[in-house]
C-alpha positions as CSV (number, residue, x, y, z in Angstrom):
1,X,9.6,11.1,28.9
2,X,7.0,9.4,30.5
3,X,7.0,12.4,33.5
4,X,7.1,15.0,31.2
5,X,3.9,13.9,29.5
6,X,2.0,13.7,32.8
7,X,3.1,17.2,33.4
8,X,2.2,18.7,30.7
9,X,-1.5,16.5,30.8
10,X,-1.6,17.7,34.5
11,X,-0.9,21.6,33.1
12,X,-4.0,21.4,31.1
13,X,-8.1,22.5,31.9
14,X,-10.5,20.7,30.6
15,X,-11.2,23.0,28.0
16,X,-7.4,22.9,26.7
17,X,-7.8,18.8,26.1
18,X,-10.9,18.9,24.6
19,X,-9.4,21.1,22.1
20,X,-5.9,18.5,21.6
21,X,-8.7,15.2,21.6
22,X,-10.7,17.1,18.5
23,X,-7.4,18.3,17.0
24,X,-6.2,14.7,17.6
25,X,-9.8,14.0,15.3
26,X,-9.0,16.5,13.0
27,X,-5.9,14.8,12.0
28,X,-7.4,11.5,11.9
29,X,-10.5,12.7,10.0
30,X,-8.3,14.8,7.2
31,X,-6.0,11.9,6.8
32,X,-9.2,8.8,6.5
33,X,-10.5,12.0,3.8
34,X,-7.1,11.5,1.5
35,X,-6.6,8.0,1.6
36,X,-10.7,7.2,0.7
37,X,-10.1,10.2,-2.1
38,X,-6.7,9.1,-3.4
39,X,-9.0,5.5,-3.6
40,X,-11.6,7.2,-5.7
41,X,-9.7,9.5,-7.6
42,X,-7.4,6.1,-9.1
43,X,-9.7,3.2,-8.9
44,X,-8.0,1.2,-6.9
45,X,-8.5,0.0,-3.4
46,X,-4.5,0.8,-2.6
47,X,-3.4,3.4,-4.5
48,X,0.3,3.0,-2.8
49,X,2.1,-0.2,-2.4
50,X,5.7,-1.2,-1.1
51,X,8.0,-3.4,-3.1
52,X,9.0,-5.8,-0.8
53,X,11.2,-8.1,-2.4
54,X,13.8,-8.2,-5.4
55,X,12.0,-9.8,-7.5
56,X,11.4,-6.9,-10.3
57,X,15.0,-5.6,-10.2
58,X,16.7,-3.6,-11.9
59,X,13.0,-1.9,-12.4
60,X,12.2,-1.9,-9.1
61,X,14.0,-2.5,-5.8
62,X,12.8,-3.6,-2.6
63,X,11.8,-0.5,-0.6
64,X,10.1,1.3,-3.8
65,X,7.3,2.8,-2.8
66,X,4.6,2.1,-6.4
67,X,1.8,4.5,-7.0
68,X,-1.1,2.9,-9.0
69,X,-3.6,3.4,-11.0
70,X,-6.9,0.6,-11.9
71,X,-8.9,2.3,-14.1
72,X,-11.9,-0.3,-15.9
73,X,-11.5,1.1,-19.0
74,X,-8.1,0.7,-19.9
75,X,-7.3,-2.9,-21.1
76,X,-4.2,-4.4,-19.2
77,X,-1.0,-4.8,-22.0
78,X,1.9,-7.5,-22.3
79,X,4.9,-5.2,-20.4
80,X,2.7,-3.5,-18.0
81,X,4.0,-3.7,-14.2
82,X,0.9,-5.0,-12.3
83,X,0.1,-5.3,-8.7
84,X,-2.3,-8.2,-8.3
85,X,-3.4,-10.6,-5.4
86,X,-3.9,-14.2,-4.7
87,X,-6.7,-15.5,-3.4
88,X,-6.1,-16.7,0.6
89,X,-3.0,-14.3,0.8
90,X,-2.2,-11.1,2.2
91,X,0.8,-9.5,0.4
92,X,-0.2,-8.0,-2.9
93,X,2.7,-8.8,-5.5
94,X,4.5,-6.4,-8.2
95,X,5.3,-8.1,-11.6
96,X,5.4,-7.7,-15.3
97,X,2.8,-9.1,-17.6
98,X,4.4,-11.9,-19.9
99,X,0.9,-13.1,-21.6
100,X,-2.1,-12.0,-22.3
101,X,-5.0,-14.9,-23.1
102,X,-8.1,-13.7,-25.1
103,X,-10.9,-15.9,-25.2
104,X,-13.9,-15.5,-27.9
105,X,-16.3,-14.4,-25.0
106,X,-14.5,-11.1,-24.7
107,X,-12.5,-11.9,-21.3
108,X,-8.5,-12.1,-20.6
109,X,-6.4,-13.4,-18.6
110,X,-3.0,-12.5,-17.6
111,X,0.0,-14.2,-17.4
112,X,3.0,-12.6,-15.1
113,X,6.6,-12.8,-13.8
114,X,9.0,-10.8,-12.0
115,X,11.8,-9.5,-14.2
116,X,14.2,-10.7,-12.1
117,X,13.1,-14.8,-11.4
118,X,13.7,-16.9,-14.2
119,X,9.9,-18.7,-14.6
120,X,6.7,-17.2,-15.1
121,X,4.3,-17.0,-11.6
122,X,2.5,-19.9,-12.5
123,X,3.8,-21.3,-8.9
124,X,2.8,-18.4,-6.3
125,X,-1.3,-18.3,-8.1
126,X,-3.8,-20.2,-6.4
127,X,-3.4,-24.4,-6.4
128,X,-5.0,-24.8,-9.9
129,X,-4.7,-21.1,-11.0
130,X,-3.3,-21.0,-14.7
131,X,-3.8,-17.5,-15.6
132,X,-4.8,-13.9,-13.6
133,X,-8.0,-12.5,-14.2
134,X,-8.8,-9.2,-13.7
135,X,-10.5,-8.9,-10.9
136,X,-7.1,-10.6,-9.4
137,X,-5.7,-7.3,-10.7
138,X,-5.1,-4.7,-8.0
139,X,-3.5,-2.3,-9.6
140,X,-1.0,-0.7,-12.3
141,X,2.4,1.0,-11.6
142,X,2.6,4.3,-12.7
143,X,4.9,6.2,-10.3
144,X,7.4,5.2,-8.3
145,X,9.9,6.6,-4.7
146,X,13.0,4.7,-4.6
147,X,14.0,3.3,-1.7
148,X,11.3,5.1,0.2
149,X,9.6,2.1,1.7
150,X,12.6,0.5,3.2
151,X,11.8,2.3,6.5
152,X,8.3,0.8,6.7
153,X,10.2,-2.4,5.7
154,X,13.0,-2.6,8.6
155,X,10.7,-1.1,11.1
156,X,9.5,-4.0,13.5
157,X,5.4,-4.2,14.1
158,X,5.5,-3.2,17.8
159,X,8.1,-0.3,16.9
160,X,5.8,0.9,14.5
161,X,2.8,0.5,17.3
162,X,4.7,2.2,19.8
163,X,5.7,5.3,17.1
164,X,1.9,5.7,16.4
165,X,0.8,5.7,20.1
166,X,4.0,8.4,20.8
167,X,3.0,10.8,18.2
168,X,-0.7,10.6,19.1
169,X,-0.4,11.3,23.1
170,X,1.7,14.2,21.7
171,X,-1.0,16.0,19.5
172,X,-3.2,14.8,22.2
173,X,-1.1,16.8,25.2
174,X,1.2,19.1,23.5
175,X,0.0,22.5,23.0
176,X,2.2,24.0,20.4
């Protein structure tokens, strides 16, 4: 593998690499252009998100890839499958919204739980956290791939490095 690449990297002028390093841009540039469009285009700042636990089955199964939408006009509804984060975590999380709380200022906040636990997500928010707001609010379900995900899921961080790093020193060195 690794003497085939050199041969074909030794098999190339200058000219010929220059043209695979701004291909190897071209790719990078036109994918950057989607992702920052598809983040426009639905309001929200990830439009795609990965069930990652079995906590909204039988709606949702771990490996479901969620396409969302988070649009500031539409007002968030008791039944609607949310993505939302906590504050000091990482992992956004996919549940239902149980409650809705209106106060006489205008503002609500969101109660949630995953169709499959048997308490509401009081427990995973913030120590002191009651209720989601909506800037907590990621985004909304609207789409879904089953089962889609689960290769993103299995796949272990430095396999997934190592994939990235292979497929790039191919568009970088392979002329086809």
């Amino acid at each position: 593998m690794i003497d085939g690449f050199l041969d074909d990297l030794q098999r190339m002028n200058k000219r010929q690499f220059l043209y695979q390093v701004l291909y190897f841009g071209m790719i990078i540039s036109s994918t950057t252009m989607i992702w920052k469009g598809s983040k426009v285009l639905t309001g929200c700042e990830s439009p795609i998100v990965i069930v990652s636990s079995g906590s909204m089955e039988p709606a949702f199964h771990r490996g479901d890839i969620l396409f969302l939408t988070n649009y500031e006009e539409e007002p968030v509804r008791v039944g609607e499958i949310v993505v939302f984060k906590i504050k000091g975590r990482d992992v956004p999380i996919v549940h239902r919204v149980l409650k809705l709380h209106e106060k006489s200022n205008g503002t609500v906040k969101f109660l949630t739980k995953g169709d499959n636990n048997s308490v509401d997500d009081r427990g995973l928010y913030a120590p002191g956290q009651q209720w989601l707001e909506k800037s907590d609010i990621v985004g909304r379900a609207r789409g879904f791939l089953p089962y889609v995900g689960m290769v993103k899921i299995l796949m272990h961080p430095i396999v997934k490095f190592a994939v990235l790093v292979y497929l790039g020193l191919n568009v970088l060195v392979h002329r086809e």
